[in-house]
C-alpha positions in Angstrom: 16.6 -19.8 25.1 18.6 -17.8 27.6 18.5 -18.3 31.2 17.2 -14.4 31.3 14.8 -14.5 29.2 13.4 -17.4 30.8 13.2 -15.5 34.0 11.8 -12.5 32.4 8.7 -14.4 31.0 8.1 -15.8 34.4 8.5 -12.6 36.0 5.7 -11.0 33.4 3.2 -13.7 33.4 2.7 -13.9 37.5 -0.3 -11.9 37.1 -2.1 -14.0 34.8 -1.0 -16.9 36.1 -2.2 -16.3 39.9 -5.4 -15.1 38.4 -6.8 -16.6 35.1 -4.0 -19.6 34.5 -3.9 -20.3 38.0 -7.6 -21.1 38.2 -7.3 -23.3 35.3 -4.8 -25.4 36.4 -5.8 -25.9 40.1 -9.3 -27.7 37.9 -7.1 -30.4 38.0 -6.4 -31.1 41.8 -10.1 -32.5 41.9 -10.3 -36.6 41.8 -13.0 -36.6 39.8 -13.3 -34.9 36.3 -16.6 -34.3 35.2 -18.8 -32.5 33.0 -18.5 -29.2 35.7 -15.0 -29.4 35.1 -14.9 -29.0 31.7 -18.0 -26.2 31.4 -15.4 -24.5 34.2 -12.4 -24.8 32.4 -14.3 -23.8 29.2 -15.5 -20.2 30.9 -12.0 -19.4 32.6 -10.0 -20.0 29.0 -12.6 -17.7 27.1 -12.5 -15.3 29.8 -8.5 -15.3 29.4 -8.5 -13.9 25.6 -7.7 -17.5 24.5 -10.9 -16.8 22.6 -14.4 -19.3 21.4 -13.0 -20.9 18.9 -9.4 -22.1 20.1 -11.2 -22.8 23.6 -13.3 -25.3 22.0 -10.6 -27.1 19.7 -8.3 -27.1 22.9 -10.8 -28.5 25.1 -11.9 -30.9 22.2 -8.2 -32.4 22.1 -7.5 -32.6 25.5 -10.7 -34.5 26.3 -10.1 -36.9 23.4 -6.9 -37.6 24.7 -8.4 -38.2 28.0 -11.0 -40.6 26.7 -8.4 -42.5 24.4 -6.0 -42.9 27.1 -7.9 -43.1 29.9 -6.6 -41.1 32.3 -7.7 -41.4 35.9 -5.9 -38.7 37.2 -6.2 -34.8 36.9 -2.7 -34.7 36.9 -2.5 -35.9 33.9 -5.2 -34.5 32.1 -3.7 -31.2 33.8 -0.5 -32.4 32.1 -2.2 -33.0 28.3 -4.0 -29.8 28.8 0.0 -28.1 28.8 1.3 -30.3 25.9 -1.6 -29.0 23.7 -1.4 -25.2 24.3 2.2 -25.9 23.3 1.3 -27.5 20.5 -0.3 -24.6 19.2 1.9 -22.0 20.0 4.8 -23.9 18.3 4.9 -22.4 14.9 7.4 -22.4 12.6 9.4 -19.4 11.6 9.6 -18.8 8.2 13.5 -17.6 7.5 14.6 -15.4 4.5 17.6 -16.0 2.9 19.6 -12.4 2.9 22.4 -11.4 0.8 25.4 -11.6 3.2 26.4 -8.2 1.6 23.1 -6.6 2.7 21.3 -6.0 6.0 18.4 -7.5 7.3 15.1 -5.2 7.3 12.8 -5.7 9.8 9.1 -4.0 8.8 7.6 -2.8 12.1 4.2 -2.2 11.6 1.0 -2.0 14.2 -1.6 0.6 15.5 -1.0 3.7 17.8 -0.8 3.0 21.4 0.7 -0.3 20.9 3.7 0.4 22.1 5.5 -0.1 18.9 8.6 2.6 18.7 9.6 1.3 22.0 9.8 -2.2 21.0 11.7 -1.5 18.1 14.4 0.4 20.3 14.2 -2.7 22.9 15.2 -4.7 19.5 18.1 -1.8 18.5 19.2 -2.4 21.9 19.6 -6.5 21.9 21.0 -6.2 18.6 23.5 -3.9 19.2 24.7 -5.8 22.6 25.7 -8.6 20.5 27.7 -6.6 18.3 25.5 -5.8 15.0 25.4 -2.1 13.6 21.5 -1.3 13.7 19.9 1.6 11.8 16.7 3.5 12.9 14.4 4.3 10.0 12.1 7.0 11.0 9.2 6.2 8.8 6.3 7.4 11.0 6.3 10.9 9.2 2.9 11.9 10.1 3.8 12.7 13.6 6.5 14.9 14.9 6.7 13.8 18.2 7.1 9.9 16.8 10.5 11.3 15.0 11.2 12.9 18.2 11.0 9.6 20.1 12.5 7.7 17.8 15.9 9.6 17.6 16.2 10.5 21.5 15.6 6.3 21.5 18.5 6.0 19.1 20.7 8.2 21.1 20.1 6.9 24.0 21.2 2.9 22.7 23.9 4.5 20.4 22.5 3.6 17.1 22.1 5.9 14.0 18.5 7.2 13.3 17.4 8.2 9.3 14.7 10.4 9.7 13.1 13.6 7.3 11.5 16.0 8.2 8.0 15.9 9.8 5.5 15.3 6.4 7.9 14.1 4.2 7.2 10.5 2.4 7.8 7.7 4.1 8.8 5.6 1.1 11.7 8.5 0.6 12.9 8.1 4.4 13.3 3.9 4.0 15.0 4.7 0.3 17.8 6.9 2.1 18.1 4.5 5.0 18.6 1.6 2.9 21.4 3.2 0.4 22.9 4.8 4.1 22.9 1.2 5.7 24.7 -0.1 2.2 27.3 2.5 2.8 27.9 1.8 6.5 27.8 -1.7 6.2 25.0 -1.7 9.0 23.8 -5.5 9.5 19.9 -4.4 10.5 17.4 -1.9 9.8 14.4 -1.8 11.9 12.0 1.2 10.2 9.4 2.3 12.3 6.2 3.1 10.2 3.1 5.2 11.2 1.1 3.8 13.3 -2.4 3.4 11.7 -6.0 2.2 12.5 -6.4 -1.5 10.6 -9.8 -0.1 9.4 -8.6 2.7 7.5 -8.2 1.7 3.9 -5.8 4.4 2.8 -3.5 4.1 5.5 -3.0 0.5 4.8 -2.9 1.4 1.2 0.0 3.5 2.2 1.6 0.7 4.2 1.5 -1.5 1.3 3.4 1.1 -0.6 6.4 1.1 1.8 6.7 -2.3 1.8 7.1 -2.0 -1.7 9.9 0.8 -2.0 11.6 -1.8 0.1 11.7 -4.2 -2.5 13.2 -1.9 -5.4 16.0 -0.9 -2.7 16.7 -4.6 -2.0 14.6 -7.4 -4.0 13.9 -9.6 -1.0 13.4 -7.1 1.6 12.0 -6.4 3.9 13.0 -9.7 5.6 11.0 -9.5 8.3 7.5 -7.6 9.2 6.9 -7.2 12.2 3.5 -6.2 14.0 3.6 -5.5 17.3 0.5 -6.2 19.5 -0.6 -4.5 23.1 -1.5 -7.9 24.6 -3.8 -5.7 27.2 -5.9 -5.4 24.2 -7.1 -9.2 24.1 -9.4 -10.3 21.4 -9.0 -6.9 19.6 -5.5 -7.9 18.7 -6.5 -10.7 16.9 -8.6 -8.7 14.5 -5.5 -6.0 14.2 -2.8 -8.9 13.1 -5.5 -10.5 10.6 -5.9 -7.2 9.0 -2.0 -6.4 9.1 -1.1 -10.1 7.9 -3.7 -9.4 5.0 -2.1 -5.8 4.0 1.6 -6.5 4.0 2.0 -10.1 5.0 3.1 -10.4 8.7 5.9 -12.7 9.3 5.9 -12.4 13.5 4.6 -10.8 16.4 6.0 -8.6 19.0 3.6 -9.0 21.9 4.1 -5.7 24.3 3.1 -5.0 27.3 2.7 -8.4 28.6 3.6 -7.2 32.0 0.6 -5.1 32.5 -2.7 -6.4 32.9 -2.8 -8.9 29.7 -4.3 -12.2 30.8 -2.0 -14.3 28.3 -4.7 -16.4 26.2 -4.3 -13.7 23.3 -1.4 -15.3 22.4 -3.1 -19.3 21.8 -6.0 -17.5 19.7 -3.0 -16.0 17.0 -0.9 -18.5 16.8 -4.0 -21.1 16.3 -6.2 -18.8 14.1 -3.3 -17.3 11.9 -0.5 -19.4 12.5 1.6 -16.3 13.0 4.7 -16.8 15.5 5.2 -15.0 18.6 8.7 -14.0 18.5 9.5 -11.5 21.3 7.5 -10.2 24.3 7.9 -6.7 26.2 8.1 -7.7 29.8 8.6 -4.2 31.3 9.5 -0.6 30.4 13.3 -0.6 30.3 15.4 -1.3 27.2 16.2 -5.0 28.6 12.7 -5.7 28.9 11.9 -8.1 26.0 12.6 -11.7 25.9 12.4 -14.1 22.8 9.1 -16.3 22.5 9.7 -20.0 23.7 6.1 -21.8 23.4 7.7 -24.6 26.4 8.8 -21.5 28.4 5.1 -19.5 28.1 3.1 -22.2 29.1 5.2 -23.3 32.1 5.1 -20.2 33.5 2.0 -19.6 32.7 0.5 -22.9 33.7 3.0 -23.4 36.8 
């Protein structure tokens, strides 16, 4: 992981971590650790999105540990309590094998508001600083203003943008881009897709439909589908990646907005409950602002 992007997570995680996380950990500085201790550290993980169920199989393995290797310290138990959030949030990334004479496509799917067109240009940008060709796919139809954003977004990093006109199918849009990305050997597409509630049955329906006009362009795309998440939105998120992961099979997780007021915990109760990795965060607002996931680099700085 990149000295920057280490800095970055640090830089977007001081609020939770002088707030929720920082509470948690000062537990520890107590000689004694008893029952109060773990009732208090119970109530400060829930009430930091890391949600019931991982809060209990955390606190579960931390105290077995303690028991089983008797630590006398908080120190250490403050020091198990780190090596098990890691433990969760390390989860491994399933690749795709890609035809070197085709580019990768990256799925970006995820719910209004989450700041999803954004992210995708933060990934445009990163891409294209280490040298790739990236298309834009503008596959969110249903909205002028989405096309709008997503080509001034293109023309601002210096990447191509496919896009129809406002209306027009979506699964026509990705078919273009995919035959245009052949054709200038482009090593990425990232298609931006309408963003949808996870309730409605026929947008999903829809989604599912994309993924497949994909497929008949290039048999193992897309390569990637990525949802990205407002971490602001805690628990809620959880319930929007198990609903996307069930429509069109999430492969990762872009977690935006982790700058803002997110307390951080979301991010244990995915990777626990759906074993879905975290790969990039949105630290801030600018094109730079994203960092790769590192589970080491989270919980240091948010457990520091």
């Amino acid at each position: 992981m990149r000295l920057t992007d280490n800095l970055k997570t640090e830089k977007a995680l001081k609020p939770s971590r002088d707030t929720w996380f920082g509470r948690i950990t000062r537990l520890f500085d107590r000689t004694a650790i008893d029952e109060a201790v773990w009732a208090e550290l119970e109530e400060l993980l829930i009430s930091a999105d890391v949600g019931v169920n991982t809060t209990a199989k955390l606190i579960e393995k931390v105290r077995r540990r303690a028991r089983e290797e008797k630590f006398g310290q908080g120190t250490l138990v403050r020091a198990a309590l780190k090596e098990e959030m890691v433990s969760i949030l390390k989860i491994d990334v399933q690749g795709v094998s890609i035809p070197p004479s085709l580019p990768k496509v990256v799925l970006a799917v995820g719910v209004n508001g989450s700041g999803k067109t954004t992210s995708i240009a933060k990934l445009a940008y990163s891409a294209k600083n280490e040298g790739k060709q990236v298309i834009l796919v503008a596959a969110d139809t249903f909205r002028a203003a989405a096309i709008d954003q997503l080509k001034s977004l293109g023309e601002r990093i210096g990447v191509d943008v496919i896009a129809h006109q406002p209306g027009a199918d979506a699964g026509a849009v990705i078919f273009d881009a995919l035959q245009a990305a052949r054709s200038r050997n482009a090593q990425e597409v990232i298609i931006d897709t309408a963003g949808r509630l996870h309730t409605k049955f026929n947008l999903m329906e829809e989604l599912k439909k994309v993924r497949r006009v994909a497929a008949k362009a290039d048999a193992t795309a897309p390569h990637e589908v990525l949802l990205v998440l407002d971490a602001t939105t805690g628990q809620n998120g959880l319930t929007q990646a198990r609903y996307f992961t069930e429509a069109v099979g999430v492969t990762g997780i872009f977690l935006a907005k982790l700058d803002g007021t997110a307390k951080g915990g979301i991010v244990l109760a995915i990777c626990d409950e759906l074993k879905i990795p975290i790969l990039f965060i949105g630290v801030g607002d600018g094109l730079a602002d994203m960092a790769s996931f590192d589970a080491e680099t989270f919980v240091k700085a948010l457990c520091s």
